[in-house]
C-alpha positions as CSV (number, residue, x, y, z in Angstrom):
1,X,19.3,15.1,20.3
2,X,18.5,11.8,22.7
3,X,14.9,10.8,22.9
4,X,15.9,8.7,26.2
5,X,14.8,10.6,28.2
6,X,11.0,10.9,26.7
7,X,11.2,6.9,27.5
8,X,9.0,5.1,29.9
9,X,10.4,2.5,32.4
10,X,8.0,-0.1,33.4
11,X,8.5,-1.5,37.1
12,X,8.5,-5.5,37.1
13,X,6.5,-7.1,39.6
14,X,8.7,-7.6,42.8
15,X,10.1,-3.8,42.4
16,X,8.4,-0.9,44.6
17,X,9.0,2.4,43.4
18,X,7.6,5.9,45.7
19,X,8.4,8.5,44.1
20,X,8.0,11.4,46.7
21,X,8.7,15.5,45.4
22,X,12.4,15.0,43.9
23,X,13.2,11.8,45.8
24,X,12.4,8.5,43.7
25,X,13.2,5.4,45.8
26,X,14.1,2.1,44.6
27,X,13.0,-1.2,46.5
28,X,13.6,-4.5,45.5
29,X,15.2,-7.7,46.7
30,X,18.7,-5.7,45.9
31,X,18.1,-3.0,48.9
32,X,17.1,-0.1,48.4
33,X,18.2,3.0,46.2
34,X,17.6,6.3,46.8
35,X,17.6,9.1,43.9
36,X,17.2,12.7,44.4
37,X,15.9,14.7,41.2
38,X,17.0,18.0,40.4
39,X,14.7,21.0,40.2
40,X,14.5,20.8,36.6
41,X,13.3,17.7,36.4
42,X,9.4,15.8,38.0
43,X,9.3,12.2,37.9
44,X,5.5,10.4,38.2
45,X,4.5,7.0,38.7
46,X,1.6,5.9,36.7
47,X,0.5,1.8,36.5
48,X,3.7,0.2,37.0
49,X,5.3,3.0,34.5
50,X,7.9,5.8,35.4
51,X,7.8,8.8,33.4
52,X,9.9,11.9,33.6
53,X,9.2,15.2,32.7
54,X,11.2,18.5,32.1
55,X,10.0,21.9,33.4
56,X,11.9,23.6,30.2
57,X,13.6,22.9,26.7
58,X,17.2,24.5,28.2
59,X,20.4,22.2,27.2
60,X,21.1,21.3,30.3
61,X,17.5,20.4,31.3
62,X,17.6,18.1,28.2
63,X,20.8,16.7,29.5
64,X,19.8,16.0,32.6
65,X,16.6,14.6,31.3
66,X,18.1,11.7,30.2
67,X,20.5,11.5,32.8
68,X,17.7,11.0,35.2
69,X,15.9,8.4,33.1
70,X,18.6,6.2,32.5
71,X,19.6,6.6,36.3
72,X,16.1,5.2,37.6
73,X,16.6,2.7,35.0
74,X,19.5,1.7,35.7
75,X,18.3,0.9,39.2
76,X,15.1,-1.1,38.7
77,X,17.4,-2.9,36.1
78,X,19.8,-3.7,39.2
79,X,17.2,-5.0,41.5
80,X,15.6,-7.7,39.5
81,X,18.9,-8.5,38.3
82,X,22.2,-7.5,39.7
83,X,24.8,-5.7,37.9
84,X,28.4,-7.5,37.6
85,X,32.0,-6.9,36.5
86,X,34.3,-9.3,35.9
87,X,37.8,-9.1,36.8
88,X,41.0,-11.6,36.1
89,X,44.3,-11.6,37.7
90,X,46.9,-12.2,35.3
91,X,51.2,-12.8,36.2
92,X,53.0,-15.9,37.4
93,X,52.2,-16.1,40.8
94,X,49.6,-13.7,40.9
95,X,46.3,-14.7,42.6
96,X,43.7,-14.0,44.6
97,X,41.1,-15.4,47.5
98,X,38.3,-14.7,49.1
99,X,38.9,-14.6,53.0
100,X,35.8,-13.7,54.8
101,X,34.2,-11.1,52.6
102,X,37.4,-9.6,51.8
103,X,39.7,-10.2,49.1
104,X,43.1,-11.2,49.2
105,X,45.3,-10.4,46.4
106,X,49.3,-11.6,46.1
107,X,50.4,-8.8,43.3
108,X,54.3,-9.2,43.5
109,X,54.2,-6.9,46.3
110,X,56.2,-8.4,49.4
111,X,52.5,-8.5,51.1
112,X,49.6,-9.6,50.4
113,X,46.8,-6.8,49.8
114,X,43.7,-6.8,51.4
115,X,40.6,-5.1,49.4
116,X,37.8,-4.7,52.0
117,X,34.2,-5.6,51.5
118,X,31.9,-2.6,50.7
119,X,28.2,-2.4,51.8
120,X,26.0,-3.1,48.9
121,X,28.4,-5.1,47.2
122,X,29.3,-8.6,46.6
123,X,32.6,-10.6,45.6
124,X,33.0,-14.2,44.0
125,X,36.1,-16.0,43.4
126,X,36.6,-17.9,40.3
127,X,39.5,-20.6,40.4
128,X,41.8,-18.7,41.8
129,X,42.5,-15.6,39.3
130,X,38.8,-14.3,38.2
131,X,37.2,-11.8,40.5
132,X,33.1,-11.0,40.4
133,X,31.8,-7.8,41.8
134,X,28.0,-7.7,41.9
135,X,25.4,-5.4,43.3
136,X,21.8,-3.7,42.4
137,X,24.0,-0.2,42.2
138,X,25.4,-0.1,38.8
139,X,27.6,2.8,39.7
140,X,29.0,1.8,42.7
141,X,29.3,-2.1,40.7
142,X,31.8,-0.4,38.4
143,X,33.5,2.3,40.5
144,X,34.2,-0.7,43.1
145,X,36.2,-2.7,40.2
146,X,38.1,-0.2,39.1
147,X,39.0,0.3,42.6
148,X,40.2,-3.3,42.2
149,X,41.7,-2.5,38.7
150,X,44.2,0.1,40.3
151,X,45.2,-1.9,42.6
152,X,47.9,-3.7,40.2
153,X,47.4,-2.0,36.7
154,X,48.7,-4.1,33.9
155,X,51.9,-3.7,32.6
156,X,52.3,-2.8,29.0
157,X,55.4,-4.5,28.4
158,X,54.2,-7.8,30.2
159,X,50.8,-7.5,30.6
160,X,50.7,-8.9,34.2
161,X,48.6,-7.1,36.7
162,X,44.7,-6.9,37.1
163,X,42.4,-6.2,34.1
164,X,38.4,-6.5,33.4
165,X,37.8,-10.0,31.6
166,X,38.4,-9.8,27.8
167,X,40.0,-6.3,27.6
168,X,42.2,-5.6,25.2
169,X,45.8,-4.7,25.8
170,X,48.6,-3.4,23.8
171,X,51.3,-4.7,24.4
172,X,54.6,-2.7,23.7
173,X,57.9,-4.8,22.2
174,X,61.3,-4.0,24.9
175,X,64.1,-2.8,24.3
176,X,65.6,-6.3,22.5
177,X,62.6,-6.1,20.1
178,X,63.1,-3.0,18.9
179,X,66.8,-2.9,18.7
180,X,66.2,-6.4,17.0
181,X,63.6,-4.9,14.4
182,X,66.4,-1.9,13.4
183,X,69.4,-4.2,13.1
184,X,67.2,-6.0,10.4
C-alpha cells in the first residue's frame, strides 16, 4: 500500500496554513483554499510541517489518508506556484482571443463561442491558437480545461478541434484509405 500519506508537507515561507478541527486553510499570494477533513482523518501543524494522521487502519481510512495529504499538498504547491494547463486550437480557421477576461473561440460553428471567466482562474493567449489556464486550485486548473476541451473535441478523422498541448491523437484513415488499402 501508499506510504503518501505518512508524508510530511513543509510550508514555504510566504504560505499561512490554520488548521482548525477538520478545516485546514490555505493562504498564500494564490487566495485562499479551504479544505474540510473527514472524521477519519486529524491534520496538525508543527514548525512549518503538516502532518496527517488516521484515527484507524480501515481501507478506506488508508485511502483517504492519502487522499487528504496529497490534497493539502497540492494546495501549498499551488500558491507558491500556480498550477497551468495548456491548451491549442487546432483546424484551418480555427482560433481564439482573449476579449476582456473571456475567451473567444471561432470552432466552425456559425458563431463565435464565448467561454466565461471563472473566479480563481486565469487565461493567457498564445499567438492566436494556444490557450493557458492557471490558478493556485489544481482541481478547478484542470476541470476548467477540460471544460474548454469539450467545447470542440478533436475529430478523429481530421484531428481539428481543441486538445491539451502535445496529446496524442489517433488518427483513423476514411473511407478512401481503407477502400484504397483492400483494393491493394
Amino acid at each position: 500500500m501508499s506510504k503518501i500519506g505518512q508524508k510530511t508537507i513543509s510550508v514555504p515561507a510566504g504560505v499561512n496554513v490554520t488548521i482548525d478541527k477538520k478545516t485546514v486553510v490555505v493562504k498564500g499570494n494564490g487566495g485562499e483554499l479551504v479544505i474540510t477533513m473527514p472524521r477519519r482523518i486529524d491534520a496538525h501543524l508543527d514548525d512549518n510541517t503538516i502532518s496527517l494522521t488516521r484515527i484507524n487502519e480501515e481501507k478506506k481510512s488508508k485511502s483517504l489518508h492519502g487522499l487528504m495529504r496529497q490534497l493539502i499538498y497540492n494546495a501549498v504547491t499551488g500558491m507558491t506556484t500556480p498550477w497551468q494547463k495548456r491548451l491549442e486550437v487546432v483546424g484551418t480557421g480555427y482560433n481564439v482571443k482573449l476579449q476582456g477576461e473571456d475567451l473567444v473561440f471561432k470552432l466552425g460553428y456559425s458563431h463565435p463561442v464565448v467561454f466565461k471567466k471563472v473566479v480563481g482562474v486565469h487565461f493567457q493567449v498564445e499567438g492566436n491558437n494556444k490557450v493557458v489556464v492557471t490558478g493556485s486550485d489544481k482541481q478547478l486548473v484542470g476541470q476548467i480545461a477540460y471544460q474548454i476541451k469539450i467545447l470542440k473535441k478533436p475529430d478523429v478523422y481530421k484531428g481539428k478541434g481543441i486538445r491539451y498541448e502535445n496529446e496524442h491523437l489517433r488518427i483513423k484513415p476514411g473511407k478512401k484509405a481503407k477502400a484504397a488499402g483492400a483494393a491493394a
